[in-house]
C-alpha positions in Angstrom: 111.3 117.9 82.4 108.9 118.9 79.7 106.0 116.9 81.2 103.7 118.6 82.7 102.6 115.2 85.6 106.0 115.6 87.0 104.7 113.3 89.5 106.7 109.8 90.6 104.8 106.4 91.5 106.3 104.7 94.3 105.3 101.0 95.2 106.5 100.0 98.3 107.5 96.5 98.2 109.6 95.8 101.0 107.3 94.2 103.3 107.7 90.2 105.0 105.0 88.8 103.4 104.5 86.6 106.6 101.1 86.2 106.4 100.9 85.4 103.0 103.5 83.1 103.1 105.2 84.4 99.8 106.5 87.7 98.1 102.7 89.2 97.7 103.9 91.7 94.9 104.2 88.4 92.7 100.9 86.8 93.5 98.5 86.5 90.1 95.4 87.9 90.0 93.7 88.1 86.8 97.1 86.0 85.7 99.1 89.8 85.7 101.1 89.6 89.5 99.6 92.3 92.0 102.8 94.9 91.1 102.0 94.8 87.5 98.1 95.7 88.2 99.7 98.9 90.4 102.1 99.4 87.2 99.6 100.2 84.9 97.4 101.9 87.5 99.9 104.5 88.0 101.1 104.7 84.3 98.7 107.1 82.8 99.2 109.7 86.1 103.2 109.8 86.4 106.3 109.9 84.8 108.3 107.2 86.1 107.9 104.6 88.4 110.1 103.1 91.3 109.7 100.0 93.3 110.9 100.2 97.0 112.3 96.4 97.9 115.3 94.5 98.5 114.3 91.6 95.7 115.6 91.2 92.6 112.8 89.4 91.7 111.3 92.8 90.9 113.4 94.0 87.8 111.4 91.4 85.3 109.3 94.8 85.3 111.5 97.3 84.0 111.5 99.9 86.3 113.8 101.2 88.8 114.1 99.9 92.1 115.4 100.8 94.9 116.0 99.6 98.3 115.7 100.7 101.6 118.5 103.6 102.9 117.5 102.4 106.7 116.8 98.8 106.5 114.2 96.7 108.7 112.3 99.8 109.4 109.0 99.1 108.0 106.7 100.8 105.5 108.1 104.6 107.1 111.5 103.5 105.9 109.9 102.2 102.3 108.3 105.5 101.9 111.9 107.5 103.0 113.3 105.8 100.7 111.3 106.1 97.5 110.9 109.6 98.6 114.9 109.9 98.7 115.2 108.4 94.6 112.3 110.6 93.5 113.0 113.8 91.6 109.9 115.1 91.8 107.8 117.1 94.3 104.7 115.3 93.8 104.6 111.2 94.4 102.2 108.7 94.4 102.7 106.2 96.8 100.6 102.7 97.2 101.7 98.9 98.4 101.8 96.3 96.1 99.3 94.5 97.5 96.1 96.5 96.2 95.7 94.9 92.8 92.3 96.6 92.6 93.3 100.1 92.4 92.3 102.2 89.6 93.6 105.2 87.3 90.4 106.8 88.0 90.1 106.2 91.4 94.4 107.6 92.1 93.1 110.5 90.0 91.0 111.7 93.2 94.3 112.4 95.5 95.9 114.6 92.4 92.9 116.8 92.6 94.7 118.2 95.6 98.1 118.6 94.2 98.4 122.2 93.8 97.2 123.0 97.5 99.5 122.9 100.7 99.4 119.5 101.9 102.4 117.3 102.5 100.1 114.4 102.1 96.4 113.5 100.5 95.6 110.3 101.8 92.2 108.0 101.9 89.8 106.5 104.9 87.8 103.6 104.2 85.7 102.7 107.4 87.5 105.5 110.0 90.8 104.3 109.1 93.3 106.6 106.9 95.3 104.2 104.0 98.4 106.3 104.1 99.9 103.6 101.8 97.5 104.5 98.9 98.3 108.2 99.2 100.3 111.2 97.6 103.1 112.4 99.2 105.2 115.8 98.8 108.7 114.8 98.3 109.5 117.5 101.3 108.3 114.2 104.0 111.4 112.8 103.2 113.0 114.6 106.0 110.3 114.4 108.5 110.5 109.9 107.8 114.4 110.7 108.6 113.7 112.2 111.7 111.1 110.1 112.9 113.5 106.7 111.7 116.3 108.5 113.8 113.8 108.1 117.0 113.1 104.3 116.3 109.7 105.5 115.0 108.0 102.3 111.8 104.7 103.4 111.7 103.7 105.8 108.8 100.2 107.0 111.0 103.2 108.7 112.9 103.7 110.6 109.9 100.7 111.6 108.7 99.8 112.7 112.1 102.8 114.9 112.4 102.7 117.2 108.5 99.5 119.1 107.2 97.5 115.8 106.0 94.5 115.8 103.7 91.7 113.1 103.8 89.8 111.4 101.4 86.7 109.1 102.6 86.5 106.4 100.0 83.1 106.0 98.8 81.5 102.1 99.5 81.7 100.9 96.3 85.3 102.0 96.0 86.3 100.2 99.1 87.3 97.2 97.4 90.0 99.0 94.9 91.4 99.6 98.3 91.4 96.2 99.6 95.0 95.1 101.0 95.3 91.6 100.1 97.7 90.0 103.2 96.3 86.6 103.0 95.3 83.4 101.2 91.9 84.4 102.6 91.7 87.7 101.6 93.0 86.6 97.9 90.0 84.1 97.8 87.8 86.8 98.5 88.3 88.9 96.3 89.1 86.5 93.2 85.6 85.1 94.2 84.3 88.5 94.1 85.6 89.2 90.4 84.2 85.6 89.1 80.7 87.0 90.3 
């Protein structure tokens, strides 16, 4: 590959949706649906793009996507997965439900790329966002292993690899805002209109 990113977006789209009550990847915001806005984040930093679900839905935006190898296994499976297609050591992984997200602001975790960590992750308020996060393709195996065990959670992950992490600064906690429900959509639309 003649590029010199050489660097994979992942977007993990896999999840229930539950408490949204529909496929949150599709929700508008801004009239673009909440994938697109992580589309064009992601653009500018990598060289090709695949979404992690199990809906066809997804293929309106022209990129490759995959689905889970170990099915019903949460976001640890998502991530396996993604991590599986990619072809590339380096990959930036976020969930399609951060619309807010930034070029700019994914730019900080590439910083790190040419040191030693598996994975370069952000806090916002003492919690680590290991879905907004970039992820050495080597993890792959360590998601395998801890899938074999009955393990879901990625915090197992992170906890378990050489980890870097970011704190996000207070103005940037909003690009990092999951949206999970009608609520938290309100929110934030209401927060853009002002």
């Amino acid at each position: 590959m003649n590029d010199p990113r050489n660097i994979t977006g992942i977007i993990l789209a896999g999840g229930k949706s539950s408490r949204m009550g529909r496929e949150k990847g599709l929700i508008l915001l801004d009239g673009k649906p909440f994938i697109q806005h992580g589309i064009d984040a992601l653009q500018p930093l990598v060289d090709t793009i695949i979404i992690v679900s199990s809906n066809s839905d997804y293929d309106v935006f022209e990129v490759d996507r995959v689905e889970d190898i170990i099915v019903e296994s949460g976001p640890l499976a998502g991530l396996h997965s993604g991590l599986m297609h990619s072809k590339t050591e380096h990959n930036l992984v976020i969930s399609c439900d951060v619309p807010l997200i930034t070029t700019e602001f994914l730019k900080k975790l590439l910083y790190y790329k040419k040191e030693d960590y598996d994975i370069v992750q952000f806090e916002a308020e003492g919690k680590s966002i290991p879905l907004i996060a970039l992820y050495k393709k080597r993890c792959a195996d360590q998601c395998q292993e801890l899938l074999a065990n009955g393990e879901r959670r990625l915090r197992k992950l992170v906890s378990t690899v050489k980890t870097k992490t970011i704190t996000v600064l207070d103005k940037e906690r909003v690009l990092v805002t999951n949206m999970n429900t009608v609520e938290d959509l309100k929110t934030i639309t209401n927060a853009i209109d002002h």
